[in-house]
C-alpha positions, 0 to 999 in steps of 0.5 A: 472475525478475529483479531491477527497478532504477529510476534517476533516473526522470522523466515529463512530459506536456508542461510538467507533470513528474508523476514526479520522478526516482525511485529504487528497488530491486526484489529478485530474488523481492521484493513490493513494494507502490507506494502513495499518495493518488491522483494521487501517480504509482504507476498511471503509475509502473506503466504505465512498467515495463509499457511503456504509457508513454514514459519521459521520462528515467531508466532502467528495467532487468528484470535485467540489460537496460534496458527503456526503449526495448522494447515491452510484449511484449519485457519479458518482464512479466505485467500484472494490470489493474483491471477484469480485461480478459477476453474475454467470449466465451472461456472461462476456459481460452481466455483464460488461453491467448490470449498463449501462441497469439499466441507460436505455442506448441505446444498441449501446452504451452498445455494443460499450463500452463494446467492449472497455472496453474488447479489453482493458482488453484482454476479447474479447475471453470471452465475451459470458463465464459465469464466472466459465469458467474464471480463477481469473485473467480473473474474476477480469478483468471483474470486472475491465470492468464492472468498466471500461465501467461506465467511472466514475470520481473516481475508487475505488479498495478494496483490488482487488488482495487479492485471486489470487495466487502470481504470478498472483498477479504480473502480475495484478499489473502491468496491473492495474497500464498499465490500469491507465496510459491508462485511466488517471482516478483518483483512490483510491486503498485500500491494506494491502500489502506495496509491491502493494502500493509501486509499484503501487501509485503515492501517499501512505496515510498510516493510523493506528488505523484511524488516518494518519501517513504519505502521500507522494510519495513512495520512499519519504515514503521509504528514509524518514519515519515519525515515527518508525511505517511507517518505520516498514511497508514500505519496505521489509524485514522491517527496523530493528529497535534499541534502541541507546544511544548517546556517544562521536563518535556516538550512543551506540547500539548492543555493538557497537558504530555506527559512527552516528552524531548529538545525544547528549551525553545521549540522548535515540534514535531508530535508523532505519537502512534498511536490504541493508544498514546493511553489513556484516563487521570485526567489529561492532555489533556482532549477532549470525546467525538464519537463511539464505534465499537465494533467488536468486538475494539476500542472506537475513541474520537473526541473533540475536543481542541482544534481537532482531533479525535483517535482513541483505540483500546482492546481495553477496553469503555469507558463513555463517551458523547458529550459526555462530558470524557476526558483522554487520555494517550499510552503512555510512549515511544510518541509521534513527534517531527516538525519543524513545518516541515518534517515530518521525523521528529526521532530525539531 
């Protein structure tokens, strides 16, 4: 295991720099999660730390050694890819031990670690199938075991979950985040989807057009976006976002005046308010009904207020239709404050 450290990172096909001079600090032991709307560089950020990519400047370091210059097989890392990139015409036992016989290790210790690594992952019964016999979670298992019995000091994931069907992609949350628990080995985790990250990280790098908006934990992310942007795509249903006006008693926004302190009279702001905070009251904003989903558990309430549509979350069963007049009230304390300009949080 070893800790990754990222300095002043850059990526350039060409003319068109696509990473912008990152900075990051992966933890001995640490699952850190790289998401972002596609496009945004996490896939080619990924890809630089396996080696699949060429630096264009910055450094890369796996403990103590940079890696910029060292191909794939000497950065002692594990890579789980997408589509799994099984060999068909193995088994599940041959290819979980394919790198270790291009190491030229001795057989026992190939069938030892194997033996692990599929005891681990509940692949024992498996071990002599080819892997159309295997269903997608059993086939991302093994490419987690074929990861798994190299005992590299860095995992990386590039968006392993994206082809399983939903429930399944559940159940293999969870058992990836088991299996780092298990083995404690530092990992970097590449998705588009903010529910894995939230559920899984230790720690959320949040990237957009290459560059870093916010790092933190994930709840930190949650409670205290930096900007506008990390607050629209941490969380869901999304927080509902609106422009506000600052007037004695509060900010002006939705045809109300919201009981929020510390803006200044005249002063244009965004305010951010999550889908739980915002209730369903006998005053304040008013919004006309668009649609309610009830999920069970949850009751979500669009409605349009405005120019724009805004969601409401209760554990409540309301009995509103479409159509129907609401007036919807954000929880006191609850509501984010962010510059109109520039997006950035105001802690005021």
């Amino acid at each position: 295991m070893a800790e990754v450290t990222i300095r002043d990172l850059r990526k350039a096909y060409g003319a068109v720099e696509v990473i912008h001079g990152l900075d990051i600090d992966i933890a001995d032991g640490e699952f850190v999660v790289l998401v972002g709307p596609s496009g945004c560089g996490k896939s080619t950020l990924l890809r630089m730390i396996a080696g699949l990519e060429d630096v264009t400047g910055g450094t890369i370091a796996i403990g103590d050694r940079v890696v910029n210059h060292l191909p794939p097989a000497k950065r002692d890392i594990a890579m789980v890819f997408q589509n799994y990139a099984l060999y068909p015409h193995k088994t599940v036992a041959a290819n979980m031990a394919f790198s270790l016989r291009m190491r030229n290790m001795p057989r026992d210790e190939i069938d030892a670690r194997v033996a692990r690594a599929a005891e681990v992952l509940g692949l024992t019964p498996y071990l002599s199938r080819h892997p159309r016999a295997l269903s997608g979670g059993q086939r991302q298992r093994v490419a987690m075991g074929r990861a798994i019995v190299r005992d590299p000091q860095v995992f990386l994931f590039d968006e392993p979950l994206s082809n399983l069907d939903a429930k399944l992609r559940v159940q293999m949350r969870a058992e990836i985040r088991e299996l780092h628990q298990r083995l404690s080995t530092t990992t970097v985790y590449v998705t588009h989807d903010q529910i894995e990250a939230m559920t899984m990280a230790d720690k959320i790098v949040v990237l957009q057009g290459g560059h870093i908006e916010q790092i933190g934990a994930p709840l930190d992310l949650y409670d205290r976006p930096a900007n506008t942007f990390v607050a629209g795509f941490i969380g869901s249903p999304s927080m509902n976002l609106m422009p506000g006006r600052g007037e004695e008693g509060g900010v002006a926004t939705g045809g109300a005046v919201l009981p929020v302190p510390g803006v200044a009279p005249g002063r244009q702001v965004t305010l951010g308010m999550r889908p739980e905070h915002l209730v369903l009251s006998d005053s304040g904003m008013a919004a006309t009904v668009s649609v309610v989903e009830p999920t069970g558990s949850e009751t979500h309430v669009i409605a349009r207020l405005g120019d724009r549509d805004v969601t409401a979350v209760t554990r409540d069963r309301p009995a509103v239709r479409p159509g129907e007049t609401i007036h919807l009230s954000p929880v006191p304390g609850s509501v984010h404050i962010f510059d109109e300009a520039s997006g950035a949080r105001l802690d005021i």
